[in-house]
C-alpha positions as CSV (number, residue, x, y, z in Angstrom):
1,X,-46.9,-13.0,57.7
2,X,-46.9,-10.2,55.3
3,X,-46.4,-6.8,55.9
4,X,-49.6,-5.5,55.3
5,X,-51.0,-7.9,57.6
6,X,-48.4,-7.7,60.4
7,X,-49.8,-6.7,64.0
8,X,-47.8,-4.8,66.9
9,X,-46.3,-7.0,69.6
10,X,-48.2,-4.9,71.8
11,X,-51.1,-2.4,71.3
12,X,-50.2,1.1,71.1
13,X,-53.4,3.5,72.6
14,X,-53.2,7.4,72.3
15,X,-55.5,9.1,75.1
16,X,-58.0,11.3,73.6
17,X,-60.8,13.5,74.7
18,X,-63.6,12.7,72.1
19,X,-62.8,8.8,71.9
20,X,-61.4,8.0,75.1
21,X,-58.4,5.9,73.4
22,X,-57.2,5.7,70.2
23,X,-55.8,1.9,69.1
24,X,-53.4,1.0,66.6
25,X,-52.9,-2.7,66.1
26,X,-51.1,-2.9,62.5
27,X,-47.5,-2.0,62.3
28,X,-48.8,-0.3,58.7
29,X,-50.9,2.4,61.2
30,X,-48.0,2.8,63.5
31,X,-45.5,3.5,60.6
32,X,-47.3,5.9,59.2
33,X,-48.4,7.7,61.5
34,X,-44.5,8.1,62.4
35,X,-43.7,9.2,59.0
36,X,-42.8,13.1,59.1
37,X,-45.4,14.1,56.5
38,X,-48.0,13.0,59.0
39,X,-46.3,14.2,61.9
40,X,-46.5,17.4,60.2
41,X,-50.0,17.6,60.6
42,X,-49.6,18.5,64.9
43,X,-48.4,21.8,63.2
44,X,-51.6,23.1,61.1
45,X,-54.8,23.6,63.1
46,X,-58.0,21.8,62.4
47,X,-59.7,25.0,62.7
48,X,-57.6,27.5,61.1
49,X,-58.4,31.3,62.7
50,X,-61.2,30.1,64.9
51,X,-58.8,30.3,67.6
52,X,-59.5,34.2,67.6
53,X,-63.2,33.3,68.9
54,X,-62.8,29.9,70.6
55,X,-60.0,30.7,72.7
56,X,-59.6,26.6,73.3
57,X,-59.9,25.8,69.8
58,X,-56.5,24.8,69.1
59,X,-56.4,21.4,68.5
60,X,-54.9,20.3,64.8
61,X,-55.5,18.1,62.1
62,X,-53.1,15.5,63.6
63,X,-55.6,14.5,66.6
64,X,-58.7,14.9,64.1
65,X,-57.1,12.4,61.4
66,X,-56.6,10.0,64.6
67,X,-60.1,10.5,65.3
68,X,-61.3,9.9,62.3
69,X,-59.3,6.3,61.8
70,X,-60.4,5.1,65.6
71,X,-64.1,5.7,64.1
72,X,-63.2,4.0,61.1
73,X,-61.4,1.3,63.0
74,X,-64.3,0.5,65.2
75,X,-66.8,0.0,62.5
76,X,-64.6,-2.4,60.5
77,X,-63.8,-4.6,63.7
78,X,-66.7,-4.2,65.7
79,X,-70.0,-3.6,63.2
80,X,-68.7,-4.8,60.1
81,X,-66.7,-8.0,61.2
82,X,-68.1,-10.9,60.2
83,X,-70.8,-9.8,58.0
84,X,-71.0,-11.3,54.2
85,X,-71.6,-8.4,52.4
86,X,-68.1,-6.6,54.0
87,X,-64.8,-7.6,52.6
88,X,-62.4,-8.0,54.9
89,X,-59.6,-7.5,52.3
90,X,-60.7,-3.9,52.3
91,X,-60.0,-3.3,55.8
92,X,-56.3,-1.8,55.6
93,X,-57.2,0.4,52.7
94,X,-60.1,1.8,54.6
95,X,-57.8,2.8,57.6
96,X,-55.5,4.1,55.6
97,X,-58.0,6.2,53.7
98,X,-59.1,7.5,57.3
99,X,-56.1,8.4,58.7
100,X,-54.5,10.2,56.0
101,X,-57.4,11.8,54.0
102,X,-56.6,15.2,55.7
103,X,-52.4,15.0,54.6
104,X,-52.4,17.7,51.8
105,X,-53.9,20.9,54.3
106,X,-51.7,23.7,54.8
107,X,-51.3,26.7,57.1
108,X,-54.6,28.3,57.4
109,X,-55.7,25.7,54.5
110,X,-58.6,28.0,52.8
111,X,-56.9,31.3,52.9
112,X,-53.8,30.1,51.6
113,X,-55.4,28.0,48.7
114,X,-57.6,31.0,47.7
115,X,-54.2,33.2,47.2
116,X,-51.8,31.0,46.1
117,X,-54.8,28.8,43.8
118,X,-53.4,25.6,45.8
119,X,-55.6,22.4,46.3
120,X,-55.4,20.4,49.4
121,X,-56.7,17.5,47.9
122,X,-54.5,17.6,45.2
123,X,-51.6,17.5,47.5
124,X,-52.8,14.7,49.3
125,X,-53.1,13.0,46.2
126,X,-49.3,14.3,45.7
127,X,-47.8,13.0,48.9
128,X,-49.6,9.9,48.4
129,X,-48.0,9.0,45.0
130,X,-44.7,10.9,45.4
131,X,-41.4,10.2,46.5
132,X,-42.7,10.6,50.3
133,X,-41.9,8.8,53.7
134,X,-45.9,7.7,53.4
135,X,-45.5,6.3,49.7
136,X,-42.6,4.6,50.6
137,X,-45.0,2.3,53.6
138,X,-48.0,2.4,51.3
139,X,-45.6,0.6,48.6
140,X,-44.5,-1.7,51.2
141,X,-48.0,-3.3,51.6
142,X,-48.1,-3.6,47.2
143,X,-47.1,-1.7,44.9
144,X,-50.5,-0.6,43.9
145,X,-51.7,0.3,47.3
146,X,-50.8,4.2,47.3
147,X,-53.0,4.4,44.0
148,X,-55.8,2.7,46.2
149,X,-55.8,4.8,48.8
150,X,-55.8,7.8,47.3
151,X,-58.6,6.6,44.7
152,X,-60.9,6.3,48.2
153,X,-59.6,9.6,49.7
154,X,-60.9,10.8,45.8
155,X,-64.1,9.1,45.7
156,X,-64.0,7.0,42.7
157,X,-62.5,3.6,44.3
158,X,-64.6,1.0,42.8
159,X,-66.0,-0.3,46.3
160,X,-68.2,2.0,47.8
161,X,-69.0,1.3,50.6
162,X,-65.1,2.6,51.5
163,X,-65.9,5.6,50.2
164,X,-68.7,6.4,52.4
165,X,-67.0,5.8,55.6
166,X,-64.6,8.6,54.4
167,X,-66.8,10.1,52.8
168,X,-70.0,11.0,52.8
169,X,-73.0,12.6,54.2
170,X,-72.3,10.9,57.5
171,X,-69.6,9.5,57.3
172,X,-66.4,9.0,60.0
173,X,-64.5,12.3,59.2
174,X,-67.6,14.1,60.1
175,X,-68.9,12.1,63.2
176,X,-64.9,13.2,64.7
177,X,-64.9,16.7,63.8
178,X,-68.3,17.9,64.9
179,X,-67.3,16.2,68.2
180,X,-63.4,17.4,68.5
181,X,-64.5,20.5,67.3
182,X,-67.5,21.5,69.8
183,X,-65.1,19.9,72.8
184,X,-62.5,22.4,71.7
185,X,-64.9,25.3,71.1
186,X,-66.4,24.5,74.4
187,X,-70.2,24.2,72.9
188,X,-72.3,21.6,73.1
189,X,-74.5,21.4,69.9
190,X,-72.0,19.4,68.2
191,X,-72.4,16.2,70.5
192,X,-74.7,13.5,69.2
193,X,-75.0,10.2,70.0
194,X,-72.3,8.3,67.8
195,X,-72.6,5.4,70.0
196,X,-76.1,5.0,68.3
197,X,-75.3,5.5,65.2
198,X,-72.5,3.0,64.8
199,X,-74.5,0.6,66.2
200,X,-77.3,1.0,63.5
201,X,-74.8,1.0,60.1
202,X,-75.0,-1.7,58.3
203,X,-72.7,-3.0,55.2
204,X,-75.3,-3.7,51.9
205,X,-73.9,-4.1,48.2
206,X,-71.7,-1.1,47.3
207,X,-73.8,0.7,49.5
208,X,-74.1,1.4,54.0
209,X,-77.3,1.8,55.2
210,X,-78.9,2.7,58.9
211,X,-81.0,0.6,60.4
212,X,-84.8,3.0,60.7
213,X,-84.6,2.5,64.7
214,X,-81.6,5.1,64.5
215,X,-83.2,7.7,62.3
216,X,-83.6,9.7,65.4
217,X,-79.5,9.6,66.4
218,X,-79.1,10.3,62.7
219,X,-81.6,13.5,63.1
220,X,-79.7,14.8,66.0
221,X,-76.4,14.3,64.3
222,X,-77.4,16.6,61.2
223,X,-79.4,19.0,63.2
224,X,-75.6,19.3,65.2
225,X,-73.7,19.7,61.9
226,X,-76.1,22.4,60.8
227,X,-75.5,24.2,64.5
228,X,-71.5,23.7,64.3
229,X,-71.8,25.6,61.1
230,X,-74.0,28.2,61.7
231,X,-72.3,29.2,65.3
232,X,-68.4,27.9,64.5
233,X,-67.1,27.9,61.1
234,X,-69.3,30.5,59.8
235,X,-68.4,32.8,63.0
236,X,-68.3,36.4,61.9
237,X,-64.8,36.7,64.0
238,X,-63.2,34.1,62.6
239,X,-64.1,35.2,58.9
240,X,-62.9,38.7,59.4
241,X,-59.4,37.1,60.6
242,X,-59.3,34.8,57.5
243,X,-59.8,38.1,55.6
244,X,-57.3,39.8,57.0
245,X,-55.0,36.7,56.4
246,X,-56.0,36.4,52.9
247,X,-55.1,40.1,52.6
248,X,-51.9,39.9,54.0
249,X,-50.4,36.9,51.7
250,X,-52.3,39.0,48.6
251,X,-50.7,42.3,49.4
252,X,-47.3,40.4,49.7
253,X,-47.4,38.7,46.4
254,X,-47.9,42.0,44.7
255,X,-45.6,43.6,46.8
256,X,-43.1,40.7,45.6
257,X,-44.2,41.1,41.9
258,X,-43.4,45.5,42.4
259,X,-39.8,44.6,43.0
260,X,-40.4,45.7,46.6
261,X,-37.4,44.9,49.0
262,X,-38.5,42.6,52.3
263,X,-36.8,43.2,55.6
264,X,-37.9,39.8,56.0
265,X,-37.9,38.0,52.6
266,X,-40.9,35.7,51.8
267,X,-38.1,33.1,51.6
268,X,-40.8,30.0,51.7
269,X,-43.1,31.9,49.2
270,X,-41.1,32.1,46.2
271,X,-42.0,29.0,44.5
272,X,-45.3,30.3,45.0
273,X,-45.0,33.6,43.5
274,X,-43.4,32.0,40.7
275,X,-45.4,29.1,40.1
276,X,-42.8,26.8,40.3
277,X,-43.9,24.8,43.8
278,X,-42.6,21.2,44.5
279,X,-44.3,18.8,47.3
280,X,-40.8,19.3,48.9
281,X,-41.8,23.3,48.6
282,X,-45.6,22.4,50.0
283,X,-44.0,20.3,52.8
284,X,-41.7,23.1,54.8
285,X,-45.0,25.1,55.4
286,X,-46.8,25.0,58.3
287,X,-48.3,27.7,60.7
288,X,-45.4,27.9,62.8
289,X,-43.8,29.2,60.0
290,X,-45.9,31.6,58.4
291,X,-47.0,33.0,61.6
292,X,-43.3,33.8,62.3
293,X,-43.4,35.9,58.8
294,X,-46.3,37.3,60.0
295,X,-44.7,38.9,63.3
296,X,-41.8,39.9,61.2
297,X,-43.5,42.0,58.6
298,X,-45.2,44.2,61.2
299,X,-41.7,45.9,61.1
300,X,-42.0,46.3,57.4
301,X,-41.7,49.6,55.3
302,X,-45.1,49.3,53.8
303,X,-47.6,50.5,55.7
304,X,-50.5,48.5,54.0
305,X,-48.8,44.8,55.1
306,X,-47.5,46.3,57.9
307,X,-50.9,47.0,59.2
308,X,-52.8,44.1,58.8
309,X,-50.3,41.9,60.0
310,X,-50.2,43.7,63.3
311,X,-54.0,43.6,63.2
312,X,-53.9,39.6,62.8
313,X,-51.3,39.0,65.4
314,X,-53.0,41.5,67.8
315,X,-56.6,40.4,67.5
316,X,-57.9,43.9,65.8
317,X,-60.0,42.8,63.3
318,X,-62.3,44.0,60.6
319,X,-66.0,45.0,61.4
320,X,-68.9,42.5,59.8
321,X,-71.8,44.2,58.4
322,X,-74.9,42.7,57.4
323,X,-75.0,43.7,53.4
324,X,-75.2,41.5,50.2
325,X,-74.0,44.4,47.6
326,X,-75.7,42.7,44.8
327,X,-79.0,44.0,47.1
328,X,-77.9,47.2,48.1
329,X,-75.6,48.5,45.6
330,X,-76.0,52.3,46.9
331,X,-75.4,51.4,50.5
332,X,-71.5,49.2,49.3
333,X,-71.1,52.3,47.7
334,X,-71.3,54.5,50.6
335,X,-69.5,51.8,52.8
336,X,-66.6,51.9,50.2
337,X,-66.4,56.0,50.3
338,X,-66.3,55.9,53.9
339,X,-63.4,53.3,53.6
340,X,-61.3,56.2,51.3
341,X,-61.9,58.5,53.3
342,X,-60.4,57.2,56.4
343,X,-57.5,56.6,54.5
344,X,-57.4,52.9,53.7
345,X,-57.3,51.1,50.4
346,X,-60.7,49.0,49.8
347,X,-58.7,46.4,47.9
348,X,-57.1,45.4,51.1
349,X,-59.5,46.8,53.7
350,X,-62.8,46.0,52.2
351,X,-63.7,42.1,51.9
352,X,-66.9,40.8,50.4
353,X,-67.9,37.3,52.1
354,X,-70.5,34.7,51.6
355,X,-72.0,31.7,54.0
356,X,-74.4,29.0,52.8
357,X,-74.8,25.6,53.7
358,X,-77.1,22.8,53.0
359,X,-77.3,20.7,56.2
360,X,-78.8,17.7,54.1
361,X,-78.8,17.2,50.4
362,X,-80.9,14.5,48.5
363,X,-81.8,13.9,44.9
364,X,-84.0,15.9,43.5
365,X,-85.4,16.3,40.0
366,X,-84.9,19.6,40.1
367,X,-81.7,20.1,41.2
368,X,-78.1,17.9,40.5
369,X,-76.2,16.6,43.3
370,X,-73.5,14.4,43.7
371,X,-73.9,13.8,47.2
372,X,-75.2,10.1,48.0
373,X,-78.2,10.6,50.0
374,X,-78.3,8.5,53.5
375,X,-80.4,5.2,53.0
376,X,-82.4,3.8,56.0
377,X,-82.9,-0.1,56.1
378,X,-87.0,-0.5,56.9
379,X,-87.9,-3.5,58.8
380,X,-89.2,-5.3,55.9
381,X,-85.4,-5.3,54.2
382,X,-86.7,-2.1,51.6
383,X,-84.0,0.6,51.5
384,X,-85.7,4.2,52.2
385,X,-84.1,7.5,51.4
386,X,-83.9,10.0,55.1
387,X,-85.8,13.0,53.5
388,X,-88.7,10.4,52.6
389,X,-89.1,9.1,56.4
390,X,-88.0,11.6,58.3
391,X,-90.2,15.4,58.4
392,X,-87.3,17.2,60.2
393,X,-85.1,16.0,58.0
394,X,-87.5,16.9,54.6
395,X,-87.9,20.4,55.8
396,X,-84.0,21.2,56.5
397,X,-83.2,19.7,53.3
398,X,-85.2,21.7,51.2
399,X,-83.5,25.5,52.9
400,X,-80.5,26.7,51.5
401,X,-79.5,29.2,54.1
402,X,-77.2,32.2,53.0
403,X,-75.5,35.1,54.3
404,X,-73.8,37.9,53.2
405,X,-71.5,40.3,55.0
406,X,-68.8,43.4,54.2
407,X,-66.0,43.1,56.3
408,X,-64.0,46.8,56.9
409,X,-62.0,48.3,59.7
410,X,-63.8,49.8,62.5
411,X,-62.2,53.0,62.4
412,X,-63.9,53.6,59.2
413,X,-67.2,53.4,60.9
414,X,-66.8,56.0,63.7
């Protein structure tokens, strides 16, 4: 028996509130999930500031990465067993695609990245290949197998039909975090029938298609995705605290760059303000800590970081107003006179944001995507694109929904 292919001497089960129970059979599963850069993930949220709405949403990117292996695991040994056109030798890259596809998020992932010009994916590429706990169990299985993994979590491993299950327009990280997500929000338009929709996937060559009897499970799933986004992630709240978050890690890196003296040096920062950032550097991060910075700089000398970090940590956020200042150019300029003149500085206190999603995306000859469209499998074996079949589906696909807003402290309003 070879590593890769050696099984627990018992089955190890996590209880969870989406799946029920999580199973882990291969001692590969168990010792990663052990190693410290995935345990790290039980310290950064899956849902970053919406916390500041969705008072329950505080699960992390641990339990969702769980999820979205269980999901994984199921449709490999349940679905896919047994069929010709799955291999089985793919199964352990798969799960170990799943489980680890979220590794390279930090604290408040898309605040952070937009300050510090950081990607996530990259770093999960990083910890894959670097001298890392997790490379060191990849390596165990072969000495290509880190490269594999993290040419799936990247979307150009040569199979597929791995791919999609991480990734894709239904695909298993999805079908967990519109679920985890609406159970910790404490909505219910992100519950669909998964049940269904597993049982309708079918393996084809380099491809997965849906059986057309599920095309209504499959409708129901993207009609929740486009209300999870709309109602959760693009909440007004939550945007206005990622502003103010984004604010506060600007105004410290120019304060850092002016020479100014911390009470509480941006010890962890450094690397970041001088470009100089190892994986070891990426690694001590985590929301524990830069909320702890956070409560220590309200005591700092400068009133500008001072201010919004005590508006972060107390819950008094910036004001959204409906305004695209492209469209109104006069009206921005009145909002931003009204910001002066209350005494605060619009390069910290004003923030420009923009929403859009496309709740389904297809090929169109107009328009480039690189999005694989979701196949349905006909009765008479002839593979059908959604959009073709179904009208819900045509008529979503074709509105690119926007919104604009101006984020700016209620005080200057009054």
């Amino acid at each position: 028996m070879t590593y890769a292919t050696q099984k627990l001497v018992e089955e190890k089960v996590f209880k969870d509130p989406v799946h029920r129970y999580i199973h882990v059979h291969d001692q590969v599963i168990w010792d990663l999930i052990n190693a410290k850069e995935f345990q790290r993930l039980r310290r950064i949220r899956q849902l970053g500031t919406t916390y500041l709405v969705f008072h329950g949403a505080e699960h992390s990117r641990f339990s969702h990465s769980l999820g979205v292996y269980e999901i994984v695991r199921r449709i490999i040994d349940d679905i896919f067993k047994g069929r010709p056109e799955w291999d089985e030798d793919e199964r352990l890259v798969a799960l170990c695609a799943a489980l680890l596809h979220d590794l390279g998020h930090g604290p408040f992932s898309h605040a952070f990245e937009s300050v510090f010009n950081t990607d996530h994916e990259a770093y999960t590429r990083a910890i894959l290949l670097g001298e890392t706990e997790i490379n060191m169990i990849l390596t165990r299985v072969a000495e290509d197998f880190p490269a594999r993994v993290a040419q799936v979590i990247d979307n150009n491993y040569t199979n597929q039909q791995v791919v999609s299950l991480i990734s894709s327009q239904i695909d298993a990280d999805r079908m967990d975090y519109l679920q985890r997500d609406a159970y910790y929000t404490g909505v219910s338009y992100g519950h669909f029938d998964m049940e269904r929709i597993l049982r309708v996937m079918r393996p084809r060559e380099n491809m997965i298609v849906f059986k057309s009897s599920g095309m209504h499970a499959i409708e129901d799933y993207i009609m929740s995705r486009y209300q999870m986004y709309l109602q959760i992630y693009f909440h007004p709240v939550s945007r206005s605290a990622e502003a103010i978050l984004n604010n506060i890690l600007k105004r410290v890196k120019v304060l850092h760059e002016s020479g100014y003296i911390f009470n509480c040096e941006p010890t962890h920062f450094k690397p970041f303000f001088a470009g100089q950032v190892t994986l070891e550097h990426y690694l001590e991060l985590d929301e524990n800590i830069l909320m702890t910075y956070i409560q220590f700089w309200m005591k700092e000398k400068d009133s500008i970081l001072s201010d919004l970090c005590r508006r972060f940590v107390n819950r008094d956020l910036f004001e959204p107003i409906d305004l695209n200042p492209e469209e109104e150019p006069e009206r921005y300029a009145w909002l931003l006179e009204q910001v002066k003149s209350a005494g605060y500085d619009p390069s910290y206190y004003v923030k420009i944001d923009a929403t859009s999603d496309l709740p389904y995306d297809f090929h169109r000859p107009d328009r480039m995507t690189t999005k694989r469209p979701i196949y349905l499998e006909m009765k008479t074996g002839e593979i059908r694109e959604l959009a073709e079949q179904s009208p819900i589906i045509n008529t979503m696909a074709t509105k690119l929904k926007k919104d604009y807003k101006v984020y700016v402290p209620k005080e200057a309003l009054i």
